[in-house]
C-alpha positions in Angstrom: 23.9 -20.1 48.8 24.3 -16.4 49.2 27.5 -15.0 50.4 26.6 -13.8 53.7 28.8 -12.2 54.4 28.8 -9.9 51.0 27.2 -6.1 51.6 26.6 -6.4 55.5 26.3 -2.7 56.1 23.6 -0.4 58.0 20.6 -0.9 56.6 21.2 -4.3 54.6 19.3 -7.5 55.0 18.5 -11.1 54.5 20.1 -13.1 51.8 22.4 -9.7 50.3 23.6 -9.3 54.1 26.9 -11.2 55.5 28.3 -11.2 59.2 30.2 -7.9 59.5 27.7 -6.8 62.2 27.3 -10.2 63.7 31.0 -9.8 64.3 30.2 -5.8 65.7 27.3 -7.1 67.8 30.3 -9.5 70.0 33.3 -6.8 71.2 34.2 -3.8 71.2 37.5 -3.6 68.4 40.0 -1.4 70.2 37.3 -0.8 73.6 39.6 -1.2 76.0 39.1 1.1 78.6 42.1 3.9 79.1 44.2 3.4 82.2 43.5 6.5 84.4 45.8 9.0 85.2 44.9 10.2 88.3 42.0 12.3 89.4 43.1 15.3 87.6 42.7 13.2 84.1 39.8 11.1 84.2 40.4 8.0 82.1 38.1 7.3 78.9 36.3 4.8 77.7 38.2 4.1 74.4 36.5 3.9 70.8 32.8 2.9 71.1 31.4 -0.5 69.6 31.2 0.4 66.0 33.5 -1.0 64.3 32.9 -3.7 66.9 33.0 -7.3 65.3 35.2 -9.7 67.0 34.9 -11.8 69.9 35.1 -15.4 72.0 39.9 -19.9 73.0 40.4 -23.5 72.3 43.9 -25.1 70.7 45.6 -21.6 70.6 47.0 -20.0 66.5 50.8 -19.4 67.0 51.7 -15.5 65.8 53.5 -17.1 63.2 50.4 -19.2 62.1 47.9 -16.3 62.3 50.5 -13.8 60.2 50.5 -15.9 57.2 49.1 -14.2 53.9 45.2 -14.2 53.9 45.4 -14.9 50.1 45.9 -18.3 47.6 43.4 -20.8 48.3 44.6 -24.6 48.7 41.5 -26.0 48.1 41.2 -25.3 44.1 37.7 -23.4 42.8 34.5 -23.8 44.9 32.2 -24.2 42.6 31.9 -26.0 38.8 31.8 -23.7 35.8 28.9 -22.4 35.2 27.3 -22.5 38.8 26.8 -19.3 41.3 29.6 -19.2 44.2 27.8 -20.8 47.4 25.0 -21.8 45.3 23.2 -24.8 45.6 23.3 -26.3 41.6 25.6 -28.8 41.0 26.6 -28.4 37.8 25.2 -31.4 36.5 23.2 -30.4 33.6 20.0 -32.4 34.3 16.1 -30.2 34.1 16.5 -29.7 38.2 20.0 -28.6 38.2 19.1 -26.2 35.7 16.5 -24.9 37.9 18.6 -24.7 40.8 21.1 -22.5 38.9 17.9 -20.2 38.1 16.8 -20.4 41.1 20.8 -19.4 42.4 21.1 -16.8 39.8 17.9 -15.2 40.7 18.7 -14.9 44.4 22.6 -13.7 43.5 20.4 -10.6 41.8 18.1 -10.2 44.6 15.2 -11.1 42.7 13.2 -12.8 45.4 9.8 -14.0 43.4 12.2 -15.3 40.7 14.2 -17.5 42.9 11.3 -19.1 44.7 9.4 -20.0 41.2 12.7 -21.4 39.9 13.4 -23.5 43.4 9.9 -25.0 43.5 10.7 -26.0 39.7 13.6 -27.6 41.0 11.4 -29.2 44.0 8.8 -30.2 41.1 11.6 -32.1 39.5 13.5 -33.8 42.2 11.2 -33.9 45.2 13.3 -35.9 47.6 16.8 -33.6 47.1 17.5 -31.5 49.7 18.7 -28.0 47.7 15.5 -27.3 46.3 14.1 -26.7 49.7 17.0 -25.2 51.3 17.2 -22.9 48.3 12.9 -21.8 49.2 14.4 -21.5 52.7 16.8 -18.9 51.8 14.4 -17.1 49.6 12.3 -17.0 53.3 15.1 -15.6 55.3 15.6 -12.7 52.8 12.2 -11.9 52.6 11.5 -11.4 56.5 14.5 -8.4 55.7 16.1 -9.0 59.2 19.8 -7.8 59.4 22.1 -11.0 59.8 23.4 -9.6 63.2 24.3 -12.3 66.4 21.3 -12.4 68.2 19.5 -9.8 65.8 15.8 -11.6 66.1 16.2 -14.2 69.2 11.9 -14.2 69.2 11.5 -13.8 65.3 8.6 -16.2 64.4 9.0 -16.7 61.0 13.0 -17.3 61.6 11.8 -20.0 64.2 9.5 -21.5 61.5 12.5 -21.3 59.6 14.3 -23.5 61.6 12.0 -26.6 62.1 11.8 -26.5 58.7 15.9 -26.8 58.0 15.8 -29.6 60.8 13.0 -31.1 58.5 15.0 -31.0 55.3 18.7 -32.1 57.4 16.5 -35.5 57.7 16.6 -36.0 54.5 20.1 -35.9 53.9 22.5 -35.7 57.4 25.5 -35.2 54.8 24.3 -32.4 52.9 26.3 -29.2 53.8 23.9 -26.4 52.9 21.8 -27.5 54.9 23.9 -27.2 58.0 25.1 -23.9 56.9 21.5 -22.3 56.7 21.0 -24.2 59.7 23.7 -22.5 61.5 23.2 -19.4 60.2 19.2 -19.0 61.5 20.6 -20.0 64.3 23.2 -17.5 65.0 20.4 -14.8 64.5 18.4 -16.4 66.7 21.5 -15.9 69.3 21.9 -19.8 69.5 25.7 -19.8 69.0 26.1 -23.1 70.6 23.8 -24.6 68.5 25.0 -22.9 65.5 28.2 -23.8 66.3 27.7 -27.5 66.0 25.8 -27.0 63.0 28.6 -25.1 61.3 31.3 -27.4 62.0 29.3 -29.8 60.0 29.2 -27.4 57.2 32.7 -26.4 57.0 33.6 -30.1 57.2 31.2 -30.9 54.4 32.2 -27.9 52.0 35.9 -27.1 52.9 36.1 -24.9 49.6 32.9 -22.2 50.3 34.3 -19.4 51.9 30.6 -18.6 54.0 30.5 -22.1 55.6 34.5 -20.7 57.6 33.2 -17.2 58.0 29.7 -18.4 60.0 31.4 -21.2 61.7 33.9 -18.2 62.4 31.5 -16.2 63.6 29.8 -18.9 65.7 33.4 -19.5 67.6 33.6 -15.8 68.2 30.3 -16.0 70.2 31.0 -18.8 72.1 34.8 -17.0 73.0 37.3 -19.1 70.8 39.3 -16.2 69.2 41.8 -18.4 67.6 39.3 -20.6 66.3 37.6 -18.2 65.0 40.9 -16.6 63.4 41.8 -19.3 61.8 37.9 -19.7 60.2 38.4 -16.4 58.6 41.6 -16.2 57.7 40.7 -19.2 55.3 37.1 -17.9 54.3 39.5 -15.0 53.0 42.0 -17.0 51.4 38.8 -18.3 49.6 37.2 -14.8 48.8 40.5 -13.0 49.1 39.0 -10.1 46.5 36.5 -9.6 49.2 36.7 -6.3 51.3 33.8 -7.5 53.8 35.9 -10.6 54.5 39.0 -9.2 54.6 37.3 -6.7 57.6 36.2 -9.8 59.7 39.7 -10.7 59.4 41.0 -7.8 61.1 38.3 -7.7 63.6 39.6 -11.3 64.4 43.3 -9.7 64.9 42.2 -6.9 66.8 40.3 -8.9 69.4 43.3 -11.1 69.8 45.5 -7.7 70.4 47.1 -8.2 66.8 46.3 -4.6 66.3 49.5 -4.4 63.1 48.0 -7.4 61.8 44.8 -5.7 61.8 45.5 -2.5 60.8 47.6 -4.2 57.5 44.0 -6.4 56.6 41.7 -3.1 57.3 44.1 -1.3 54.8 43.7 -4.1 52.4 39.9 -4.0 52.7 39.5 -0.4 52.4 41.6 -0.3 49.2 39.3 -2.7 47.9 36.2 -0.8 49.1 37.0 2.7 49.9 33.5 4.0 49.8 32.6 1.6 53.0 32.0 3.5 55.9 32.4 0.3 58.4 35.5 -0.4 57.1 36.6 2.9 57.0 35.4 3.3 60.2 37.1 -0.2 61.5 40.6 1.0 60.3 40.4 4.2 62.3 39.4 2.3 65.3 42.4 0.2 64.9 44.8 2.8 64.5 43.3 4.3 67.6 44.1 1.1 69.2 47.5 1.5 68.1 47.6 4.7 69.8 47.7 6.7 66.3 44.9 8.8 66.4 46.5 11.0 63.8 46.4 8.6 61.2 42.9 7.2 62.5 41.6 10.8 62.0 41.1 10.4 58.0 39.3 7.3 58.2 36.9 8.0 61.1 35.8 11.3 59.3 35.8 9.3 55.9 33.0 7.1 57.9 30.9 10.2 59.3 30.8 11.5 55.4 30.1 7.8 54.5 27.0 7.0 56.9 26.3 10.4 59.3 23.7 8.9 60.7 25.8 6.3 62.9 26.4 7.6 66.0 29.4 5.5 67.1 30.5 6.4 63.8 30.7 10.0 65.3 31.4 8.5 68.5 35.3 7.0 67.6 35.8 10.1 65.4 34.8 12.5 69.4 37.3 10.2 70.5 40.2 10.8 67.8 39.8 14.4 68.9 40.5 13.8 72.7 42.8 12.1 71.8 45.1 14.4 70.0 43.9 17.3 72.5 41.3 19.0 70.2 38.6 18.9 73.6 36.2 21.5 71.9 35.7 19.3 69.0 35.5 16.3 70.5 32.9 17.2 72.9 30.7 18.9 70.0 31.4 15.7 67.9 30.4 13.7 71.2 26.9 15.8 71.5 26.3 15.4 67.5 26.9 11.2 68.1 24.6 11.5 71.4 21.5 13.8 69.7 21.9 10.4 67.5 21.8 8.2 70.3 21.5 9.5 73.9 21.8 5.7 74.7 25.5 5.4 73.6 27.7 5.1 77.1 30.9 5.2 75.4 30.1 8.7 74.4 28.8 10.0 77.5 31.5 8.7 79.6 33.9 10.3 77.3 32.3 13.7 76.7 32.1 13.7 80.5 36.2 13.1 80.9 36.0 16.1 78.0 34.3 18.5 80.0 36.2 17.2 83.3 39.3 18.0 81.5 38.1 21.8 80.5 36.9 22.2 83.9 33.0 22.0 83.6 32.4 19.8 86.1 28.9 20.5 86.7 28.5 19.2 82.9 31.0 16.2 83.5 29.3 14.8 86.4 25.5 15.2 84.5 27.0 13.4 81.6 28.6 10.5 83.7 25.7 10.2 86.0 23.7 9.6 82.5 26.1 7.0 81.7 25.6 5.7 84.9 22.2 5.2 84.7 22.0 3.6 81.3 25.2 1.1 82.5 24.5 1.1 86.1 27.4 -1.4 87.0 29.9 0.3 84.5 33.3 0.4 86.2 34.7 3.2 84.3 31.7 5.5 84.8 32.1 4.6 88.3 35.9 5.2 88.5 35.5 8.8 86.5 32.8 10.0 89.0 35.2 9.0 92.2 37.8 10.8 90.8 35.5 14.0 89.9 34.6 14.0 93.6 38.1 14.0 94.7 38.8 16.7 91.8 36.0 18.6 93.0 36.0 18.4 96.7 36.1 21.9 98.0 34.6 23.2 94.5 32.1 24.8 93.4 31.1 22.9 89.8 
């Protein structure tokens, strides 16, 4: 199996992606709306959903449980020598293991064609084992080049194909865990989290030591709103991969969406040590550190992720927000117009350059800018609040 979770940024796909944006596409990180401060200071709408990953609460994690070092792994080395992490060889030795570690080592490098000649080898020489066909199943999912984002392709075709076909091969062998994983995972793109769910569970029971069977089940729990199942999912597919920065970030998305925003902010530092040149997780630090009310120290990392990737509006977006936030109103509103000439959809922003120009006193510009976020977000309750309190600013005005 492929790591998921491994290089999820803008742009990546299939089998080389992992779950960072699944995780974006569920909350908002630090989105909490701003409490108002009357109608002279129209309240914002807080960091836009870019850093966005966490989400969805059964048998609640105690603080002390959740705060315990996300490194050390109890369960010993996940896979034999020899074998590819997550892969689906055995590290038996025999013709079709050996082609199963081909096929593995072929997808690890992202060389598609070689991994599908090397799993039908496998399937040539042990027809009725399930890997083989999971392993050609995998090769399919990387080849349609579909982000692995929650919900990314609910009407995909080929992913439904996909689909019928894992249930297929889970006939063949209820126990075997890959199966379930790749299950789970097609169906979390397909925005079955329920579903997925189930199937996850089965994975993570089946192969306690692979860090991607926690992180998608993780994921799945996020969707279907149990944070501290899902925290404790990730904190152990990170005690697993603890070297790895993408996991490490879904960890602190799972503290910041419980409110563990210093439990977050220590992971994000931890991940962007280990991955400095990543603009999400760049970009995720600065968000928490605005959620800690430090936009100062959020100011480095924001702009470090608008140097990093800027073409991301929300990117843009948090870094507008940084600005308001310390007072610098020109800049943020010029860095809110560069995030909307990006994406003239984004609500946070508009809301937010509309509280900008509200506070300079353009408040023919505020109102256009929250009517727009009105209309994209018709039932919006900040947009809604910001425009009463421009009309009672305003009454008696001219804009």
């Amino acid at each position: 199996m492929r790591r998921f979770l491994e290089r999820m940024r803008a742009g990546a796909t299939g089998r080389s992606a992992g779950w960072l944006s699944l995780l974006a596409s569920l909350t908002g990180c630090a989105g909490a709306v701003q409490p108002s401060a009357g109608a002279s200071d129209a309240s914002s709408a807080g960091p836009s959903a870019s850093a966005q990953r966490g989400a969805p609460a059964v048998a609640s994690a105690s603080r002390e449980e959740a705060a315990k070092p996300e490194t050390g792994s109890a369960a010993g080395p996940a896979t034999k020598p020899g074998t590819v992490a997550g892969g689906l060889a055995r590290g038996t030795g025999t013709a079709a293991d050996r082609a199963l570690l081909a096929g593995d080592r072929a997808l690890d490098a992202d060389d598609l064609d070689g991994a599908r000649r090397a799993y039908l080898r496998a399937l040539e020489l042990g027809p009725e084992d399930p890997a083989a066909r999971v392993g050609l199943v995998r090769v399919a999912v990387a080849a349609t080049g579909i982000e692995t984002t929650y919900a990314g392709a609910p009407d995909h075709p080929k992913l439904k194909e996909l689909r019928r076909e894992l249930e297929t091969i889970r006939q063949l062998d209820a126990e075997y865990g890959p199966v379930h994983l790749e299950l789970g995972r097609v169906l979390l793109i397909l925005g079955q989290a329920v579903a997925a769910r189930h199937s996850l569970r089965q994975a993570a029971r089946s192969l306690p030591g692979d860090a991607e069977a926690h992180s998608a089940l993780g994921v799945a729990l996020l969707a279907t709103g149990d944070k501290p199942g899902a925290l404790r999912q990730l904190r152990r597919a990170s005690e697993l991969d603890p070297e790895n920065a993408d996991r490490l970030a879904n960890l602190g998305a799972a503290y910041l969406s419980m409110g563990q925003v210093s439990d977050a902010i220590r992971v994000y530092s931890r991940a962007v040590a280990r991955d400095p040149t990543d603009a999400r997780i760049n970009g995720d630090l600065g968000t928490a550190y605005l959620a800690a009310n430090e936009p100062h120290r959020a100011m480095p990392y924001l702009q470090k992720a608008v140097e990093l990737a800027p073409g991301r509006a929300t990117f843009l977006s948090n870094l507008g927000y940084a600005h308001q936030a310390v007072g610098k109103y020109d800049q943020a509103a010029a860095t809110y117009r560069r995030a909307l000439a990006l994406d003239d959809h984004l609500v946070e922003a508009w809301i937010n350059l509309g509280t900008v120009y509200a506070k300079q006193r353009h408040y023919g510009e505020a109102r256009r800018a929250l009517e727009r976020a009105l209309s994209l977000s018709p039932d919006d309750p900040r947009a809604k609040a910001n425009l009463a309190e421009l009309d009672q600013l305003t009454r008696g005005r001219q804009p």
